[in-house]
N, C-alpha and C positions, 0 to 999 in steps of 0.2 A: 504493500500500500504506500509506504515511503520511497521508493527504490530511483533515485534517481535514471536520468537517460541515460547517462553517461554511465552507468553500474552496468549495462546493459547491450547486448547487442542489438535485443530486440525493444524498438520503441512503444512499444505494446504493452511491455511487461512493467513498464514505466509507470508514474502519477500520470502523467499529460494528458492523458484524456478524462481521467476522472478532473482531474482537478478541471478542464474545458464544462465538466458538468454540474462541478461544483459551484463551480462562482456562479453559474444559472442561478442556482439553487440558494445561495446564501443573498444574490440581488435578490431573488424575487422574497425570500422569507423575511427578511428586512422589510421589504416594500407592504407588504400583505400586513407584517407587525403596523409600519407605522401610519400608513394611510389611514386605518381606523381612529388612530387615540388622539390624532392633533387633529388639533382645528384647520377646519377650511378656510374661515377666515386671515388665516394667518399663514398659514403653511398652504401656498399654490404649488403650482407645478414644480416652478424653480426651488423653490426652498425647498418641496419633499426629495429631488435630485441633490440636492445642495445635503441633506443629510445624509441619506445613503450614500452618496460617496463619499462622505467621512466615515460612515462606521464601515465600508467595504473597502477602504482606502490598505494600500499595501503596509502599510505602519497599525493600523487598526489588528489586522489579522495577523501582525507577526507577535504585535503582544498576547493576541488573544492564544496564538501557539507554544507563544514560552509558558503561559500559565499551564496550560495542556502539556507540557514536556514535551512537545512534539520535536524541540530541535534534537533533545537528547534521540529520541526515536531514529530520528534523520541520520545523525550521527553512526548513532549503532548499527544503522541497517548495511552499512559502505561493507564491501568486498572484503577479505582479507586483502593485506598488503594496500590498503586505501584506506587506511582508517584516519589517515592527515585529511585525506580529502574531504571525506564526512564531516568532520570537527570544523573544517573551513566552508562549508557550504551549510552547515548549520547557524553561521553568523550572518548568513546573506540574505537582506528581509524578502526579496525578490523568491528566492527557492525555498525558504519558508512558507511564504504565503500561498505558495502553490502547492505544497506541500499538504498546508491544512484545506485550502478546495478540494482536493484530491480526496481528502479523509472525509470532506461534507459530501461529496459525489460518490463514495461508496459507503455511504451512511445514505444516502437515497434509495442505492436500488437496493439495497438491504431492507429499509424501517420503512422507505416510503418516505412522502413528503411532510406529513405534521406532524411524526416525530420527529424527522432532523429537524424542520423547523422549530420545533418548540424548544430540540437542544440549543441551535445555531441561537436562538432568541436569548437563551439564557446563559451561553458562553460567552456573548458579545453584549450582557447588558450594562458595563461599565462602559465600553465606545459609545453605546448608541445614548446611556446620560452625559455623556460626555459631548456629543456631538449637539443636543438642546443647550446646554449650559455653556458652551464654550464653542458655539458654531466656529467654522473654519471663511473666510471668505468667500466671492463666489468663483476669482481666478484659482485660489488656491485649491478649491473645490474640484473645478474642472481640471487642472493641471495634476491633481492625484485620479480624479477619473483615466485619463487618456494615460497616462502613465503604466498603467493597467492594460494595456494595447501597443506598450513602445509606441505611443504617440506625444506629438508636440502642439503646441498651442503659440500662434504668433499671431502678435496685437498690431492692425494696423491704421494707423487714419487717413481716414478719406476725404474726408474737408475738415475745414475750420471756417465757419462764419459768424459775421456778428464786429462790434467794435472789438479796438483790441483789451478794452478795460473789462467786456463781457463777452467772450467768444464762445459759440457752441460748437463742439467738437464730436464729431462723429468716428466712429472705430468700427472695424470687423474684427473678428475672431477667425482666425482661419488654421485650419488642419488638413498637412497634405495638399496646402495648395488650393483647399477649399472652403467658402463662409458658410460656417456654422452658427453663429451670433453676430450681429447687428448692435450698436447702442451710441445713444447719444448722452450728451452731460455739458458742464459747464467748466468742467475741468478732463483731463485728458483719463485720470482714475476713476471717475465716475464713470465717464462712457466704455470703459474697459470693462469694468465691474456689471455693467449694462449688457456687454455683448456677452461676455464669461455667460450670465445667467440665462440669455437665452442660447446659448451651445449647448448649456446642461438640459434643460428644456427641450431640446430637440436630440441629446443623443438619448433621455429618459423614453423620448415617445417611438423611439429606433426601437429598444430595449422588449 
């Protein structure tokens, strides 16, 4: 269940795919927790993306796997004659966290989906108070989204009007070369912060 690729000839015998199944599973069990308990008023689209990708953020799941021992796991499971490599790939939040999807995607087609959810719910209930209490921004937000896809986020502006004591500045959000977000503002951070929330907004309705 931990077996890195690299353990392996066969990619198969690997996480990768569970863990491809996992983060399904750990977005959508998040999303189904939180939709119900917050308000509509307050929490629309952008801010319900805006949470969830804090608590499914790859720092979010690497602590929630040190509390689970799972690096130790990780660690132990390396080859004989690889066991440097295990201990060193047990530090790396990237192969951790996929590490733990891996373990929610064979905890699915095991239990099924509202017992892992109810686990995932209750392994991750310190991120997801943490993510009300201490929201993250909304670039910061979408930059640990994409991040989770080896993607990037580039802010660009497309005009500036207005005098120059009150200028309204417009920005895109672009990924790969393509607008994902739109946003205008009165300062160059506002309308960044603008486009950021509607990228999160359109990759939640991708999703």
């Amino acid at each position: 269940m931990v077996t890195h690729s690299s353990w392996t000839d066969r990619r198969s015998e690997s996480y990768e795919r569970l863990a491809f199944l996992g983060d399904s599973v750990l977005g959508l069990a998040v999303t189904a927790h939180l939709y119900p308990v917050l308000e509509a008023d307050r929490f629309g689209a952008g801010e319900l993306s805006k949470v969830r990708a804090q608590v499914v953020s790859g720092r979010s799941c690497f602590a929630v796997a040190e509390r689970l021992e799972l690096p130790q796991a990780l660690a132990a499971s390396a080859p004989a004659g690889m066991e440097h490599v295990g201990r060193s790939l047990s530090g790396v939040e990237h192969v951790v966290s996929d590490a733990l999807e891996g373990v929610i995607g064979a905890c699915f087609l095991t239990y099924g989906f509202e017992e892992t959810a109810d686990a995932v719910i209750e392994a991750f209930a310190p991120e997801i108070d943490a993510s009300l209490s201490q929201p993250l921004d909304f670039k910061s937000a979408l930059q640990e989204r994409l991040a989770g896809d080896g993607r990037a986020v580039v802010y660009e502006i497309t005009s500036s009007t207005g005098p120059p004591h009150a200028p309204t500045f417009r920005v895109e959000a672009r990924v790969s070369g393509e607008t994902f977000g739109r946003g205008e503002g009165r300062s160059k951070k506002e309308a960044e912060q603008r486009a950021a929330r509607e990228a999160l907004e359109l990759l939640g309705s991708e999703e």
